[in-house]
C-alpha positions as a Markdown table, in Angstrom:
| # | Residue | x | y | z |
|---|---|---|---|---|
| 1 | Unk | -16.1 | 8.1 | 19.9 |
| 2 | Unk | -15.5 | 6.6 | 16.8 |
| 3 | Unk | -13.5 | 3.4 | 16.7 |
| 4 | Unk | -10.1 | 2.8 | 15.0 |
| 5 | Unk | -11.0 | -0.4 | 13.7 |
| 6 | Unk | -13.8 | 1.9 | 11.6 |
| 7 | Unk | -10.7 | 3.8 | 9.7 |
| 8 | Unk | -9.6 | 0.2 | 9.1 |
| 9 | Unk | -9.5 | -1.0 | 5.2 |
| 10 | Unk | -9.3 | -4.6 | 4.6 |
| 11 | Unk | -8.5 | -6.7 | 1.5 |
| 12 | Unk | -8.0 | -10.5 | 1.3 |
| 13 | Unk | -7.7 | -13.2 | -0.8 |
| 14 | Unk | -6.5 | -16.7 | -1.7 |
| 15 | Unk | -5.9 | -18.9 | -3.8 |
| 16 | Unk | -5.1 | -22.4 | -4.8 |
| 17 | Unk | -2.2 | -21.2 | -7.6 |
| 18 | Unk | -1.6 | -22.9 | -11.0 |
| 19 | Unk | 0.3 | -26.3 | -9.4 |
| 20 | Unk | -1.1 | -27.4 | -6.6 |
| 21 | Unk | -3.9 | -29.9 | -6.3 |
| 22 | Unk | -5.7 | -27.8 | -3.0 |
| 23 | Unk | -5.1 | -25.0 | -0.8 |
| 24 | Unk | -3.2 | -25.7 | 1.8 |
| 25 | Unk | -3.3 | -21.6 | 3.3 |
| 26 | Unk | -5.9 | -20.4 | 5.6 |
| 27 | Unk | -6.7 | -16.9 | 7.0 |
| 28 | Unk | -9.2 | -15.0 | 9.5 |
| 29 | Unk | -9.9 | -12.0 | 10.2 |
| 30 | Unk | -11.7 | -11.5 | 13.5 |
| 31 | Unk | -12.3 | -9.1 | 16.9 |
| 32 | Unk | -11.1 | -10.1 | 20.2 |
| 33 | Unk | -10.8 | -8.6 | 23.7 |
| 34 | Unk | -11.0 | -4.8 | 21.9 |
| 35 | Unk | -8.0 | -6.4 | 19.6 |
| 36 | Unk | -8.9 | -7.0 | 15.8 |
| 37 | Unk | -6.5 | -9.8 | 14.4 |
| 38 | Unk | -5.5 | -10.7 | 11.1 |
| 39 | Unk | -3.7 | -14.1 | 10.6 |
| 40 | Unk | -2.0 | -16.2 | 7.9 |
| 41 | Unk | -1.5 | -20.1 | 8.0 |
| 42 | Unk | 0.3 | -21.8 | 5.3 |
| 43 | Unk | 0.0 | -25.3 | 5.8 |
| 44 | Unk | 2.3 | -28.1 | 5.1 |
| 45 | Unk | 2.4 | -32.1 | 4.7 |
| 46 | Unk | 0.3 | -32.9 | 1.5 |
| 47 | Unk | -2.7 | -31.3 | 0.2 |
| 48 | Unk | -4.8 | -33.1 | 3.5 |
| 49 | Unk | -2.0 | -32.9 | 6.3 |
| 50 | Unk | -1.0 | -29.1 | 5.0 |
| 51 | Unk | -4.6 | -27.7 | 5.1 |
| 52 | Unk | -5.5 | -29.4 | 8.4 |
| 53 | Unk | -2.7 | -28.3 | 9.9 |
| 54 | Unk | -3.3 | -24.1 | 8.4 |
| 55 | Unk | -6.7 | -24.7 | 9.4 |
| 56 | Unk | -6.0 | -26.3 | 13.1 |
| 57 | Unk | -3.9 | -23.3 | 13.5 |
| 58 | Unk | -6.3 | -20.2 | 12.8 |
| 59 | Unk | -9.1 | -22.2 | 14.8 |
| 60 | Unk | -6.9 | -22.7 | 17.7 |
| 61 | Unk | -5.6 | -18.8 | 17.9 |
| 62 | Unk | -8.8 | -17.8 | 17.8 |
| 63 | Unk | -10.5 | -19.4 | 20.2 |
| 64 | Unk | -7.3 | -18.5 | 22.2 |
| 65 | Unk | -7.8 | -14.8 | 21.6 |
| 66 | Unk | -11.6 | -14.8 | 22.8 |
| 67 | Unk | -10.7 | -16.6 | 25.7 |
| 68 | Unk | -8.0 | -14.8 | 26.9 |
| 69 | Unk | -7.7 | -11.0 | 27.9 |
| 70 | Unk | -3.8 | -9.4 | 27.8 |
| 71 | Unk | -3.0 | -6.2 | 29.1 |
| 72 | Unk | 0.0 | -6.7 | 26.6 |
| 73 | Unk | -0.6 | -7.6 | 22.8 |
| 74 | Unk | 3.0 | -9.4 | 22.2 |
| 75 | Unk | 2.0 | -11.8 | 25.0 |
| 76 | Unk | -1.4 | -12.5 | 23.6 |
| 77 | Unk | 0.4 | -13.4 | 20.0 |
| 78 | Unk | 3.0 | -15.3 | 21.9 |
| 79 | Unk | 0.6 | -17.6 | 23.8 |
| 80 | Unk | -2.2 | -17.6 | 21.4 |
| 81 | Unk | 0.8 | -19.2 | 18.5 |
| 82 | Unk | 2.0 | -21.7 | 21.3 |
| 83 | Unk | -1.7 | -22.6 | 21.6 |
| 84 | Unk | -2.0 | -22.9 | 17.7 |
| 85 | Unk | 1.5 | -25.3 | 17.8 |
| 86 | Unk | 0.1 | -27.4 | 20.4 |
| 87 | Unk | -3.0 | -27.7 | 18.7 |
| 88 | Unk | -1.5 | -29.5 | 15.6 |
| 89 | Unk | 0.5 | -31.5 | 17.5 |
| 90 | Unk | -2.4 | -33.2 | 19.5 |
| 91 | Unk | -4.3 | -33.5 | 16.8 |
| 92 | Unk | -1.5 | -35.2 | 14.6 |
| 93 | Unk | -1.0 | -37.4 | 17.7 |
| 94 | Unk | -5.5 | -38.4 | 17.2 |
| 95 | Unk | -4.8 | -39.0 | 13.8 |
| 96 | Unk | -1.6 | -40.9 | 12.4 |
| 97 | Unk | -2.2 | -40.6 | 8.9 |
| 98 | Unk | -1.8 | -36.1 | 9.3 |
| 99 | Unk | 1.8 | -37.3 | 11.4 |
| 100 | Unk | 4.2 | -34.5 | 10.2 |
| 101 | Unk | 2.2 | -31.4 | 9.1 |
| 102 | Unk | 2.7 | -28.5 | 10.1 |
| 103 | Unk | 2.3 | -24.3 | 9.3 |
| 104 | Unk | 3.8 | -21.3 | 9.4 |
| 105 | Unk | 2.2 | -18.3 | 10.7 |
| 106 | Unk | 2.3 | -14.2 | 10.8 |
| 107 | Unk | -0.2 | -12.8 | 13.4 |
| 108 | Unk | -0.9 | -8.8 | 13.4 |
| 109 | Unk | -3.0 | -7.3 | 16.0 |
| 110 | Unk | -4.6 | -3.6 | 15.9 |
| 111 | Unk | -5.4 | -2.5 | 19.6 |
| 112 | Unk | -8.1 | 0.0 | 20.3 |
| 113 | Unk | -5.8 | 2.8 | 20.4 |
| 114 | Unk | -4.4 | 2.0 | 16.8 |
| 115 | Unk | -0.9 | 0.5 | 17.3 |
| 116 | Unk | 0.2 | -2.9 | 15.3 |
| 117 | Unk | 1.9 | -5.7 | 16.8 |
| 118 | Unk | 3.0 | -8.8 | 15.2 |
| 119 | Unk | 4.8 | -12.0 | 15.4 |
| 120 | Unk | 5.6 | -15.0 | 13.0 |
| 121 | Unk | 7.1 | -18.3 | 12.5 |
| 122 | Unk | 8.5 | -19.9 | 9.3 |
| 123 | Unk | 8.2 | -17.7 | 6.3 |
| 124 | Unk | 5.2 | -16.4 | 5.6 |
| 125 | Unk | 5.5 | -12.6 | 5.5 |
| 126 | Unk | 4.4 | -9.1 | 7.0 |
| 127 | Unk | 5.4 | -5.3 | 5.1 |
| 128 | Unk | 4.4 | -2.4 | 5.3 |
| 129 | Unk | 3.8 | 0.0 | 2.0 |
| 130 | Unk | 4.5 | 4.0 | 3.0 |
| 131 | Unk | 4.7 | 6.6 | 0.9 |
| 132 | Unk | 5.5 | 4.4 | -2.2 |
| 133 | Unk | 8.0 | 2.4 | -0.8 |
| 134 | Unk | 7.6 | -1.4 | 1.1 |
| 135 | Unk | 9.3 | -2.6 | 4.1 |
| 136 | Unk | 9.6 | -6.6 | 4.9 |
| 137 | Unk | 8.8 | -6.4 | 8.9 |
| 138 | Unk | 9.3 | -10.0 | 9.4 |
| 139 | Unk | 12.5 | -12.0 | 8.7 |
| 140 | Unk | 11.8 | -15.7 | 7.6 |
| 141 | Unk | 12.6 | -18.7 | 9.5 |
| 142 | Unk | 14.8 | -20.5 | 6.8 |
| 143 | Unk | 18.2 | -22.1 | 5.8 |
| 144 | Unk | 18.5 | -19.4 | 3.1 |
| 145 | Unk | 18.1 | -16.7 | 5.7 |
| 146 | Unk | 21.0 | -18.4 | 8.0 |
| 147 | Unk | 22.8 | -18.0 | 5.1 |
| 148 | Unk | 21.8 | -14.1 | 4.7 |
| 149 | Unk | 22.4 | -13.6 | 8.4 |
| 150 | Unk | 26.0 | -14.6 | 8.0 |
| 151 | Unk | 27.2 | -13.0 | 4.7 |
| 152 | Unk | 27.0 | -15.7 | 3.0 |
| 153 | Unk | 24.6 | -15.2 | 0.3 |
| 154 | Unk | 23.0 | -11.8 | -0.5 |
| 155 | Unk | 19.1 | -11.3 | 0.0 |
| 156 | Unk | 19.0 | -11.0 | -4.0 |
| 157 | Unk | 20.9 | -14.6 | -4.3 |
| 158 | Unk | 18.2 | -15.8 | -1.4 |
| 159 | Unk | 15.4 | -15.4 | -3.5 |
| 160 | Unk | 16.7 | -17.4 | -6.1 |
| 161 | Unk | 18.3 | -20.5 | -4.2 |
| 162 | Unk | 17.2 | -24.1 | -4.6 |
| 163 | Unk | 16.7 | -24.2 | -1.1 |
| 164 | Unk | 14.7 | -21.1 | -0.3 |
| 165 | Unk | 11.9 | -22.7 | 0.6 |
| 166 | Unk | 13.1 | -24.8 | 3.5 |
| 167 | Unk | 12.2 | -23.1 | 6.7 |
| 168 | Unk | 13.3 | -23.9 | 10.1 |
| 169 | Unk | 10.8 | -23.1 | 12.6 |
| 170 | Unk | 7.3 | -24.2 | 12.5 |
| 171 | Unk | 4.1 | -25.1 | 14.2 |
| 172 | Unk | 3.3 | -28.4 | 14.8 |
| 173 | Unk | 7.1 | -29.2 | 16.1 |
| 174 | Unk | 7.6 | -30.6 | 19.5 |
| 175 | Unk | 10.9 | -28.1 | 19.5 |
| 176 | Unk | 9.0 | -24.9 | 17.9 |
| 177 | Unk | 10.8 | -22.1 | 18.6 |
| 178 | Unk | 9.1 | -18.8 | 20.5 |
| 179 | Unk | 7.7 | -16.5 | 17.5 |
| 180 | Unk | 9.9 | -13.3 | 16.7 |
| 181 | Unk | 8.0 | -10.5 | 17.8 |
| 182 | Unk | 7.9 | -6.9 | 17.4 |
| 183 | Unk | 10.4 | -4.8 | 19.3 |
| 184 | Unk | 8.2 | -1.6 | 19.3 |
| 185 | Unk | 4.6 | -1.0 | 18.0 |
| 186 | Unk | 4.1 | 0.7 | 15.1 |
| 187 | Unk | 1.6 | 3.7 | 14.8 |
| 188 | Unk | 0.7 | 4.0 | 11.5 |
| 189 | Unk | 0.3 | 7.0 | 9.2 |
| 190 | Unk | -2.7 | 7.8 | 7.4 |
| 191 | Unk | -2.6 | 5.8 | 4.5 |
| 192 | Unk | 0.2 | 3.4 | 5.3 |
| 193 | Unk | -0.9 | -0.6 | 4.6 |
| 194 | Unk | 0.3 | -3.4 | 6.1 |
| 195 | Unk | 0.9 | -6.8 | 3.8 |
| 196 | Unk | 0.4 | -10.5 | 5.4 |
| 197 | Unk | 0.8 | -13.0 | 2.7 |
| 198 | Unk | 2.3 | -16.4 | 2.6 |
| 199 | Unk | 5.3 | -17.5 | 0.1 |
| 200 | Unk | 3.2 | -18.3 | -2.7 |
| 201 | Unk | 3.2 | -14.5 | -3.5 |
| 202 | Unk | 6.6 | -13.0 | -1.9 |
| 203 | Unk | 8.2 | -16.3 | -3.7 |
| 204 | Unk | 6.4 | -15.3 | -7.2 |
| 205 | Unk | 6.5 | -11.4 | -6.9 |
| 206 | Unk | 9.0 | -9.2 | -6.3 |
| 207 | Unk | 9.0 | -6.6 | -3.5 |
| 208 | Unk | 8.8 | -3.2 | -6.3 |
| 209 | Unk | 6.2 | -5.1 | -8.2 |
| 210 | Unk | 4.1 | -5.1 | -4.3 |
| 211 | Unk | 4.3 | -2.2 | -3.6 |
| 212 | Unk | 2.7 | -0.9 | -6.7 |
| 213 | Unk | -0.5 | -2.7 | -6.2 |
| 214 | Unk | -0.7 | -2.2 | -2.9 |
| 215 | Unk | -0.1 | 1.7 | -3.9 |
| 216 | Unk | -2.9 | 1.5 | -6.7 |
| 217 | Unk | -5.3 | 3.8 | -4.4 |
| 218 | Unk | -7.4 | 4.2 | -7.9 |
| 219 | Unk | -8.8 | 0.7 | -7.1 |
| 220 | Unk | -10.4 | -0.5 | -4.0 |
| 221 | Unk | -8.1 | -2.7 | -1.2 |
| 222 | Unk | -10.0 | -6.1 | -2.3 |
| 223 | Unk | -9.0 | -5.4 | -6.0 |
| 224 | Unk | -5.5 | -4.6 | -4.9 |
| 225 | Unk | -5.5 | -7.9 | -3.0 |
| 226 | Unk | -6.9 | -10.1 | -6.0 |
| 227 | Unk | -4.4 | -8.0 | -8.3 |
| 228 | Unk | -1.7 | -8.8 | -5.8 |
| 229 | Unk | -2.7 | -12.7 | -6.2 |
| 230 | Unk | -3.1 | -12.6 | -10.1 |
| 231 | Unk | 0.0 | -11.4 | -10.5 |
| 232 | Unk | 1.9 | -14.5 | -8.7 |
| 233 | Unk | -0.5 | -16.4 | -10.5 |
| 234 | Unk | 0.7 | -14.8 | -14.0 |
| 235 | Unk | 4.8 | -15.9 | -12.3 |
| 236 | Unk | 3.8 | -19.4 | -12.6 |
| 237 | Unk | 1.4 | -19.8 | -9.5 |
| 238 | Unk | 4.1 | -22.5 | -8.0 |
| 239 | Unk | 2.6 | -22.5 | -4.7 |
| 240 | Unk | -0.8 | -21.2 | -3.0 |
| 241 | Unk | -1.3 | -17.6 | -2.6 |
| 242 | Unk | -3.0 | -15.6 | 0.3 |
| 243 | Unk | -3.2 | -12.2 | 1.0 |
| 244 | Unk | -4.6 | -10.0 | 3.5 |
| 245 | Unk | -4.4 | -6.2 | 3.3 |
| 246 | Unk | -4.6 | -3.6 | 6.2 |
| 247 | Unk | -4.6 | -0.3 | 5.5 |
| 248 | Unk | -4.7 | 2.8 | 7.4 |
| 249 | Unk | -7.5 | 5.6 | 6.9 |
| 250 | Unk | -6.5 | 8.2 | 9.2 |
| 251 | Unk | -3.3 | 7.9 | 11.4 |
| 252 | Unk | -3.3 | 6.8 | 14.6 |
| 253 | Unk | 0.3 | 8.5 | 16.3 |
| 254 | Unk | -0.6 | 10.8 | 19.3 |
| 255 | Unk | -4.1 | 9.1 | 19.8 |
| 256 | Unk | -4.9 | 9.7 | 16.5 |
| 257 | Unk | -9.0 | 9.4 | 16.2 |
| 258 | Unk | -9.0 | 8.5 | 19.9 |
| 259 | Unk | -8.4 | 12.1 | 20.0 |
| 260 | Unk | -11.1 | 13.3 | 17.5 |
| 261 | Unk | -12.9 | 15.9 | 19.8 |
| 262 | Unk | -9.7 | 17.5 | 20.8 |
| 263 | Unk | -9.6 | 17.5 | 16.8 |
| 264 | Unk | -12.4 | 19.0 | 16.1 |
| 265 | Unk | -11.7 | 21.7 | 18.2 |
| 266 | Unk | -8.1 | 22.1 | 16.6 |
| 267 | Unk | -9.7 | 22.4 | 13.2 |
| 268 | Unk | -12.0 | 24.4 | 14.4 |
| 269 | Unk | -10.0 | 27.1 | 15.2 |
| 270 | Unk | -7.6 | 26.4 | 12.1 |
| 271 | Unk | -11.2 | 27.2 | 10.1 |
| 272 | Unk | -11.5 | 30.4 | 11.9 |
| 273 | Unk | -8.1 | 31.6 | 11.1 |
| 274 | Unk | -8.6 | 30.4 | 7.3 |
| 275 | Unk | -11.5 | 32.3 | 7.2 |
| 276 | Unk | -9.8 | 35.8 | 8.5 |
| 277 | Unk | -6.9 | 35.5 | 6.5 |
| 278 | Unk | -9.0 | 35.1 | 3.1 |
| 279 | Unk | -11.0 | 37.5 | 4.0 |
| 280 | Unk | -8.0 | 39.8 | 4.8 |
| 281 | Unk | -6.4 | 38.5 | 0.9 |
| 282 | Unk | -9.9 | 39.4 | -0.2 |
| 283 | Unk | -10.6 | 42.4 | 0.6 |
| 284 | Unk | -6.7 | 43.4 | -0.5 |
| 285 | Unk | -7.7 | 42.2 | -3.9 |
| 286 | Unk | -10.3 | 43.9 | -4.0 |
| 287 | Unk | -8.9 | 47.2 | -3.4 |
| 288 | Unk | -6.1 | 46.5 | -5.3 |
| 289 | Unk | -7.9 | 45.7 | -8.8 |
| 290 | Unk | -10.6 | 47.4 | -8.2 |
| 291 | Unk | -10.6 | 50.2 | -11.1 |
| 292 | Unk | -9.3 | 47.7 | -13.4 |
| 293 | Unk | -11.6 | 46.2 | -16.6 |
| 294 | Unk | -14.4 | 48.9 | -15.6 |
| 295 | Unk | -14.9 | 53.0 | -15.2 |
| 296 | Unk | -16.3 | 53.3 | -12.2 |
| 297 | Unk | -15.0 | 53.0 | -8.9 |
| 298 | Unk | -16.5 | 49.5 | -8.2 |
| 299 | Unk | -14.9 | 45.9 | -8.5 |
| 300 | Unk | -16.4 | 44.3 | -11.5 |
| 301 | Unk | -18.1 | 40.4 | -10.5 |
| 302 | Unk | -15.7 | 37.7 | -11.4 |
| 303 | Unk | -16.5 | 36.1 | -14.4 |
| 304 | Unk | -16.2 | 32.7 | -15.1 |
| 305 | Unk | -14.8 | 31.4 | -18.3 |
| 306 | Unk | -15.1 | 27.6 | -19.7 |
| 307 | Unk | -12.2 | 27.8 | -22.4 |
| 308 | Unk | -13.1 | 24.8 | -24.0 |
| 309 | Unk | -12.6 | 25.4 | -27.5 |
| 310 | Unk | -9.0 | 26.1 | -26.9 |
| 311 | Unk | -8.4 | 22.6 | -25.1 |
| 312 | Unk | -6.0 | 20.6 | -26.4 |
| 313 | Unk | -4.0 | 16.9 | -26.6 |
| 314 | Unk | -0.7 | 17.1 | -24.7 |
| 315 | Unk | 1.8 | 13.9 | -25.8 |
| 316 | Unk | 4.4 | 13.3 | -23.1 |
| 317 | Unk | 6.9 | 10.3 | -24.3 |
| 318 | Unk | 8.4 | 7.4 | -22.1 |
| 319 | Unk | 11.4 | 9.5 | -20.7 |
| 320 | Unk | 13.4 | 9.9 | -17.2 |
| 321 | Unk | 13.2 | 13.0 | -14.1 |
| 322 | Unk | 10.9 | 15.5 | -15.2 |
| 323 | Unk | 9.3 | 16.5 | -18.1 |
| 324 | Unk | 8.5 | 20.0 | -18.5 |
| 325 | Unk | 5.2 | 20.9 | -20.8 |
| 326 | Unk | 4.4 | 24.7 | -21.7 |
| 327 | Unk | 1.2 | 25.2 | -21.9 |
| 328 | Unk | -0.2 | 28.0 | -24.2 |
| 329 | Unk | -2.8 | 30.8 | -25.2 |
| 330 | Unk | -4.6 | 29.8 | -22.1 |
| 331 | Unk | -5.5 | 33.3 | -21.4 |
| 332 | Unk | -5.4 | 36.7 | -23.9 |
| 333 | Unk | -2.7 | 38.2 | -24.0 |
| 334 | Unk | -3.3 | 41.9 | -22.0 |
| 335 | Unk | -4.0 | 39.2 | -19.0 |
| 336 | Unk | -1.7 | 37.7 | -16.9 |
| 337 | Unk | -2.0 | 34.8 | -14.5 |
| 338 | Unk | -2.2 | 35.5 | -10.9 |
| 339 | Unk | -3.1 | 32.2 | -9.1 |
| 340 | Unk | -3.5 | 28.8 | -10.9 |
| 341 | Unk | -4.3 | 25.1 | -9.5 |
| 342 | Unk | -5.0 | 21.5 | -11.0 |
| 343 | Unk | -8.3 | 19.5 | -10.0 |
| 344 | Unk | -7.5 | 16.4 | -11.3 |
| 345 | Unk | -4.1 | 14.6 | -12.2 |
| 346 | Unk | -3.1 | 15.7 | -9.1 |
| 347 | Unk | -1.0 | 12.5 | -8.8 |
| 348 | Unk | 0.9 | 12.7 | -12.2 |
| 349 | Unk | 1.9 | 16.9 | -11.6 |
| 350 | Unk | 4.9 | 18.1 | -9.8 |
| 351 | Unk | 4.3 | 21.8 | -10.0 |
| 352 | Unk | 2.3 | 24.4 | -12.2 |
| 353 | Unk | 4.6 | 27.7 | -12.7 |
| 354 | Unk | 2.4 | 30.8 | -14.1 |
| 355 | Unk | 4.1 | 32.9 | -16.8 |
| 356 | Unk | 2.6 | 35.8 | -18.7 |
| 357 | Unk | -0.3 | 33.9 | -20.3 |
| 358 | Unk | 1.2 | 30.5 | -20.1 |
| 359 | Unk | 1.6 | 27.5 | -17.7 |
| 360 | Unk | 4.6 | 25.6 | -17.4 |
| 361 | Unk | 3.6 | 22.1 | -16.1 |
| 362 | Unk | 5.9 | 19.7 | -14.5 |
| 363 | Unk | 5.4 | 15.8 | -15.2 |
| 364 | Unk | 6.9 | 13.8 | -11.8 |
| 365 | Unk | 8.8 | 10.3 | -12.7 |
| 366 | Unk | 5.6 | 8.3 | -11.2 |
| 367 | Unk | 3.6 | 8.9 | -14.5 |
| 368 | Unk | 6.1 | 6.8 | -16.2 |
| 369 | Unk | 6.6 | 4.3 | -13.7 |
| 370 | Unk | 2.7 | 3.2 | -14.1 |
| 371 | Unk | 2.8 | 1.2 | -17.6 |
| 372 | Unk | -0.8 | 0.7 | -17.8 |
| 373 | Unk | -1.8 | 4.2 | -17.9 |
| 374 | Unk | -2.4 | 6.2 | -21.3 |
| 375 | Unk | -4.3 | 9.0 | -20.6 |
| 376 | Unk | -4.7 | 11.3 | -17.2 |
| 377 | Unk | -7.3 | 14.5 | -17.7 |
| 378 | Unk | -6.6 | 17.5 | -15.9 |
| 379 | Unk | -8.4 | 20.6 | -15.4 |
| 380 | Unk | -6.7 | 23.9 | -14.9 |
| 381 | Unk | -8.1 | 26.9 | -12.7 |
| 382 | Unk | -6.8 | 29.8 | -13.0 |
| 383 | Unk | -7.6 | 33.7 | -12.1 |
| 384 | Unk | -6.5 | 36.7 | -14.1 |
| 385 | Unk | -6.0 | 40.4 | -13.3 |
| 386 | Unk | -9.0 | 40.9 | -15.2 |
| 387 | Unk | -10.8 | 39.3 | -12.3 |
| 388 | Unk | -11.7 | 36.7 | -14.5 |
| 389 | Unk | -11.4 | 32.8 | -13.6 |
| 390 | Unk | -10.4 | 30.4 | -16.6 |
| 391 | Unk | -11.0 | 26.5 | -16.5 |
| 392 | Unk | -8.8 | 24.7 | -18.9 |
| 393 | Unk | -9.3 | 20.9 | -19.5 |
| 394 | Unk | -6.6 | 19.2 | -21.3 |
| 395 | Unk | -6.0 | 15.6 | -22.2 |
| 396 | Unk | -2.5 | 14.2 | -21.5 |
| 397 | Unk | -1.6 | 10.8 | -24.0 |
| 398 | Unk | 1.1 | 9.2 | -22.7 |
| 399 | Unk | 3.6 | 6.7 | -24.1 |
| 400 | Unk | 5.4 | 4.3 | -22.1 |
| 401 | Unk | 7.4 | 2.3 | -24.4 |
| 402 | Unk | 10.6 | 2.6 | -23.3 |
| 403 | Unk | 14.0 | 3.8 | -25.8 |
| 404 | Unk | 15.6 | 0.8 | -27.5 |
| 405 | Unk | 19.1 | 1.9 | -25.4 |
| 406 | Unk | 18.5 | 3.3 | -22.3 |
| 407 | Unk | 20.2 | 6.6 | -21.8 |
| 408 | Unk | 24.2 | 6.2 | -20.4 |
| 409 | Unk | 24.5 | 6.0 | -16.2 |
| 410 | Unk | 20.6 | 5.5 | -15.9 |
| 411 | Unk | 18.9 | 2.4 | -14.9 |
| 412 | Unk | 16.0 | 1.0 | -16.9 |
| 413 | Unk | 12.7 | 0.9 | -15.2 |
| 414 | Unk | 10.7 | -1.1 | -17.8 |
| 415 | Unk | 9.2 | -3.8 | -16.4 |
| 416 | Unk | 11.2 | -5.8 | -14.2 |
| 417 | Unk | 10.8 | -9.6 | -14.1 |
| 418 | Unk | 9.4 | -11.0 | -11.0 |
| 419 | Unk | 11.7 | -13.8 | -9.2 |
| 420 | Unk | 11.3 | -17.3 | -10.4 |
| 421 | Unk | 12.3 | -19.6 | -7.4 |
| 422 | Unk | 13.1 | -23.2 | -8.5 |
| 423 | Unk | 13.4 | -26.1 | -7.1 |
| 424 | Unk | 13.2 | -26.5 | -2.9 |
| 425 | Unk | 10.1 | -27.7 | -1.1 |
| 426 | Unk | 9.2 | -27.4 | 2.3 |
| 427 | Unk | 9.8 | -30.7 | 4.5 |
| 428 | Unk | 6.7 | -32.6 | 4.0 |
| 429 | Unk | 6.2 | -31.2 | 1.0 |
C-alpha cells in the first residue's frame, strides 16, 4: 500500500536576508511515530541568543516526537512545543550570556492517513494555496493583531504598523502561552500546498504575490520555495527568510491513497464503460459517414494531416475578461469541424468553439495575470466530416504591458507592490 507521505512534495529554503548579520531561523523536516513533521523556528535575542534559541527549539520537538507516541496529533504538537519552550528556558538558565532569547514556532503534522494538523506561537505563519487562491491558517501572536481583533486597525493597516513586529507569545517565556491549534484537520485536495514560513517573507511579500509562486506548477516545489525567498529578498530582505512548502499529489479526503485498491477497482470499471461507450460512438460514426469522401460502400481510413504550412503568430494584447481569437482556414472549406481539442496551453484556454472551418478560441484572465510570460504554443486537433484529423500548431505572443489609464470601474492588476513594513523589532531584537 503505498504511503501518503510518498504523494508528499516538499520545498524549503532559507536565508540570512540582505540586513542581518546571521540567520537566526531554523527548520526540519523529519518522520515520527508514522507522523511526518515540518517545523519553523524563528529565533530571537541577537544573532547568537536568536539562533540558539530557533535551533534549541527544533532539536527539542524532535527528539519529543521520536519519543513520544499520541493517539491524537494536536496533543503531540501541544506537548512537543511545551517541551521546545522549556528547552530554551533551561538552557538560557546554563548560560547567562543567551538570557532573553527566545522563538516563535509553526508545527504541521501529516498523519498516515493524510490529514494536517498544526499549531503555532508568535508569528511565524502557515497558508494554504487552493485552486489559485491562499488562505492564512494561523493568526499571529502580536500587538498589531490585538489591535485587528478589536476593530481597531484593519489587517491592511496591520501590515504596515511600526509595531507589527512585536509579538506576544513566545518560547522561551516562563508565562508562554498554550499554542493555538487547529479546530479540525484538514484533508487536502490534490494539488493543494501548504506554506510555513517565518516573517521575513509574509513581512516582505504580499499574500497575492504568494500565491503565485506557490501556484507556478511549471517549476519544481524547491524553485518555487527559492523564488518565494528571492522575492522577499528583492523587498529589501529586512529580516531572515525561511520557507518550507508541502504540497499535495493526490488527495487524501475519504482515505484517499489509503484506499488505492478500492481505486483501482473503481477505475477499473470506469475503463470498461469508456471503452463500450466509444466503441458504441465509433461504430455510429462509422455508419454514419461511411459513404462519404469515397464510392464504395466502405469507410475510408482516417487520414492524418500536419497543417503546418498554414500555422501562424497569434498577438493577444494586455487586456481584461476574455479575449476572443478566431482562428481561420484551419480546414478547406467543403469540411466542417466535428470535434476539436488543445494539447498544450491547456492553462492559458478557456474554451475552443468549432464553426464551419474556423475555431473560435477563448483566452481566460490568468494569461494576463502571469507578467513573465510571452509566448504559450498550442496544438490544435481536430477531426472533419471528411474523416480526416488536422493538427494545427500556432504560436501565441503576448503583451503584458498594461494601458496607460486603466479602463473606468476596473481595477489594475499590474504589478502590485509588496508591503514594506518599517520600523518595529521584536523584543530582544
Amino acid at each position: 500500500m503505498e504511503s501518503i507521505f510518498e504523494s508528499c512534495l516538499i520545498g524549503k529554503y532559507s536565508d540570512t536576508g540582505r540586513v542581518r548579520k546571521a540567520n537566526e531561523d531554523s527548520m526540519d523536516v523529519f518522520d515520527a511515530a508514522g507522523m511526518k513533521v515540518f517545523v519553523v523556528c524563528d529565533g530571537m535575542g541577537g544573532h547568537v541568543g536568536g539562533q540558539v534559541a530557533s535551533q534549541t527549539a527544533i532539536a527539542a520537538i524532535k527528539q519529543f516526537m521520536l519519543n513520544h507516541v499520541f493517539t491524537d496529533p494536536r496533543e503531540a504538537i501541544t506537548n512537543a512545543i511545551i517541551a521546545a519552550n522549556d528547552a530554551i528556558i533551561q538552557r538560557a538558565q546554563a548560560q547567562p550570556e543567551l538570557n532573553g532569547m527566545g522563538s516563535t514556532c509553526v508545527m504541521l503534522v501529516v498523519t498516515s492517513d493524510g490529514k494536517v494538523y498544526y499549531g503555532h506561537i508568535g508569528d511565524s505563519r502557515i497558508y494554504i494555496v487552493a485552486n489559485h487562491q491562499i488562505r492564512q491558517l494561523t493568526k499571529d501572536h502580536s500587538f498589531v493583531q490585538t489591535l485587528v481583533d478589536a476593530g481597531e486597525i484593519s489587517k491592511d493597516q496591520a501590515e504596515h504598523h511600526p509595531r507589527k513586529n512585536e509579538i506576544t507569545n513566545a518560547l522561551g517565556l516562563p508565562e508562554m502561552q498554550p499554542p493555538t491549534l487547529c479546530n479540525e484537520p484538514i484533508e487536502p485536495e490534490a494539488g493543494n500546498c501548504f506554506l510555513l514560513c517565518s516573517d521575513g517573507l509574509s513581512g516582505m511579500v504580499d499574500d497575492r504575490h504568494m500565491e503565485r509562486v506557490v501556484s507556478k506548477h511549471e517549476i519544481n516545489i524547491q524553485q518555487r520555495a527559492k523564488k518565494l525567498v528571492q522575492m522577499a529578498n528583492e523587498a529589501g530582505g529586512k529580516d531572515n527568510i525561511t520557507v518550507e512548502l508541502v504540497e499535495f499529489a493526490v488527495s487524501t479526503r475519504n482515505g484517499g491513497v489509503q484506499n488505492k485498491e478500492s481505486n483501482k477497482k473503481v477505475f477499473l470499471s470506469i475503463g470498461v464503460s469508456v471503452i463500450v461507450i466509444l466503441a458504441v460512438l465509433v461504430t455510429a460514426y462509422f455508419f454514419v459517414f461511411r459513404k462519404i469522401g469515397t464510392d464504395k460502400n466502405e469507410a475510408p481510413e482516417t487520414v492524418k494531416v500536419e497543417r503546418t504550412a498554414q500555422d501562424e503568430t497569434i498577438q493577444v494584447l494586455y487586456m481584461k475578461g476574455v479575449v476572443e481569437t478566431i482562428v481561420k482556414g484551419i480546414i478547406p472549406e467543403n469540411e466542417i469541424i466535428l470535434t476539436h481539442g488543445v494539447t498544450e496551453g491547456k492553462k492559458y484556454i478557456k474554451t475552443l468553439e468549432p464553426g464551419e472551418t474556423s475555431i473560435s478560441i477563448q483566452w481566460r484572465d490568468e494569461a494576463f495575470l502571469d507578467t513573465d510570460l510571452s509566448e504559450v504554443a498550442i496544438t490544435i486537433l481536430l477531426t472533419t466530416n471528411e474523416k480526416r484529423e488536422y493538427t494545427r500548431h500556432l504560436k501565441v505572443t503576448i503583451n503584458n504591458d498594461p494601458p496607460v489609464e486603466a479602463p473606468e470601474n476596473e481595477v489594475d492588476q499590474g504589478e502590485p507592490g509588496v508591503f514594506q513594513p518599517s520600523g518595529g523589532l521584536k523584543p530582544g531584537q
